[in-house]
C-alpha beads as a LAMMPS data file, in Angstrom:
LAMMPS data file: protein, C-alpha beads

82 atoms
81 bonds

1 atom types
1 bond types

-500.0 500.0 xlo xhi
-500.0 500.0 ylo yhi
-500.0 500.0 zlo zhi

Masses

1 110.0

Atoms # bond

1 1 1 0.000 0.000 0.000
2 1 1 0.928 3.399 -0.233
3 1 1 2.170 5.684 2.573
4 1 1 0.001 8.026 4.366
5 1 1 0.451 11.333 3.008
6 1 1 1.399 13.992 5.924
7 1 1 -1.833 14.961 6.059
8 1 1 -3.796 11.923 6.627
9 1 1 -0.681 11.087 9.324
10 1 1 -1.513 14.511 11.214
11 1 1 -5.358 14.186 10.761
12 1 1 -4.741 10.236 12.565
13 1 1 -2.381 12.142 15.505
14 1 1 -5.258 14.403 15.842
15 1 1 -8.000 11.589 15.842
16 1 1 -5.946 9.552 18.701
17 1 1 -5.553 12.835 20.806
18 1 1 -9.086 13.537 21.211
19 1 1 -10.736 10.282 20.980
20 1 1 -8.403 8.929 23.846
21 1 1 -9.297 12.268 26.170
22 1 1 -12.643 11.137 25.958
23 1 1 -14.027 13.300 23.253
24 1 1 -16.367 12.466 20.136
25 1 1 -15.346 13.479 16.576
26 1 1 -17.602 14.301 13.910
27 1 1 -15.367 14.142 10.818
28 1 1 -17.273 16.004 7.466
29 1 1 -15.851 15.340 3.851
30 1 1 -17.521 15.681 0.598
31 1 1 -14.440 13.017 -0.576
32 1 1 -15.516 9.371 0.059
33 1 1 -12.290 8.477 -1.183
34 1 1 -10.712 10.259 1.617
35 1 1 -12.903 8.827 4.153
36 1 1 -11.920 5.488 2.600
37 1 1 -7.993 6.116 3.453
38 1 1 -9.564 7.356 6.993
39 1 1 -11.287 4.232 7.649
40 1 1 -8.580 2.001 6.872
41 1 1 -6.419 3.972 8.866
42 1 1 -9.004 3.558 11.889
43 1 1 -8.885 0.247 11.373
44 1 1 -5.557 -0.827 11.093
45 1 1 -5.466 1.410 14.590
46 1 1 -8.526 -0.089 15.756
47 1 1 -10.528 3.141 16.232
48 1 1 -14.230 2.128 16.259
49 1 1 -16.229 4.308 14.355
50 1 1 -19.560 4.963 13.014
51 1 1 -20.039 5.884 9.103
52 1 1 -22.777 8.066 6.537
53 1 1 -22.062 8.674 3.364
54 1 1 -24.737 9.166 0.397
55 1 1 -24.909 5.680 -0.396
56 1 1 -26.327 4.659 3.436
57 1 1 -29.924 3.771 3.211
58 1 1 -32.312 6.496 4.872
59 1 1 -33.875 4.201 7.123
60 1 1 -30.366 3.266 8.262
61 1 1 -29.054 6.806 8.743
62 1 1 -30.815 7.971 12.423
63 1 1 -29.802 4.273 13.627
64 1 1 -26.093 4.889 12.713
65 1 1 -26.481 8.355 14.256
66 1 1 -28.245 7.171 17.552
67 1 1 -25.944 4.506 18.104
68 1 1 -22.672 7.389 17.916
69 1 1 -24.593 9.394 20.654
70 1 1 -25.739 6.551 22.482
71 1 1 -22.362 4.800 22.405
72 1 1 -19.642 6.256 24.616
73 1 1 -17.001 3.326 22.879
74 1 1 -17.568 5.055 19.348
75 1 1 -15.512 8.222 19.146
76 1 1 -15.614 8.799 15.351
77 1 1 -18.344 9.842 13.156
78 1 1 -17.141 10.017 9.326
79 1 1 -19.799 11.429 7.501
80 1 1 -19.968 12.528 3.805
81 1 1 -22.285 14.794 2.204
82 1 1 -22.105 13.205 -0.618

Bonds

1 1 1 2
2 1 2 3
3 1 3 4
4 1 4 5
5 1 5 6
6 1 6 7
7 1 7 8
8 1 8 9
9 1 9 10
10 1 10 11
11 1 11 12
12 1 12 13
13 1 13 14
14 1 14 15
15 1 15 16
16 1 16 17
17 1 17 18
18 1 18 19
19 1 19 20
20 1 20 21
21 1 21 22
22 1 22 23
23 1 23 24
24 1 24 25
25 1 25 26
26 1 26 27
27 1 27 28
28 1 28 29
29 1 29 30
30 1 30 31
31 1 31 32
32 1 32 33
33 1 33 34
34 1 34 35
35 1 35 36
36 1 36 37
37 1 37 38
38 1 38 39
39 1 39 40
40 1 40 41
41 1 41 42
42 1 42 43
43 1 43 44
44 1 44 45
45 1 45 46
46 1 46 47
47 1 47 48
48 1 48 49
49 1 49 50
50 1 50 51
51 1 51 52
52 1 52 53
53 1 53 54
54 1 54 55
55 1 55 56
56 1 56 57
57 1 57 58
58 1 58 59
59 1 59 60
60 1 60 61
61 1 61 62
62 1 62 63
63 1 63 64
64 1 64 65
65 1 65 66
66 1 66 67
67 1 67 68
68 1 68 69
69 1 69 70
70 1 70 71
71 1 71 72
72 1 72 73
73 1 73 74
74 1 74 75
75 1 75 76
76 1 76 77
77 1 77 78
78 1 78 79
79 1 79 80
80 1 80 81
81 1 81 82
């Protein structure tokens, strides 16, 4: 695979700071394929997270979204508004 680019390497320093000081993260991009490096990045980390983008059924959306607020072991909300 490729290496992160600087960016994506800050943005995960950033992620790990506030998710382990106890904070949620709601994470907007119109780019899917940047919330696709993101993912795999919180993966390989193993980051639990919740995820929207404009393919997510409707009637799936407000359960995705209930179970980040409900959830305190899901710190990351990648969301797409696209």
């Amino acid at each position: 695979p490729a290496p992160a680019s600087a960016k994506l390497t800050a943005l995960m320093e950033m992620i790990g700071e506030i998710a382990d000081s106890g904070h949620k993260i709601l994470l907007f991009s119109q780019f899917v394929e940047m919330l696709t490096l993101i993912r795999t990045e919180l993966e390989k980390q193993k980051y639990p997270y919740a995820y929207i983008d404009g393919q997510t059924p409707a009637k799936e959306r407000l359960d995705r979204v209930n179970n980040f607020n409900e959830d305190p072991n899901i710190p990351i909300f990648l969301i797409s508004l696209k």
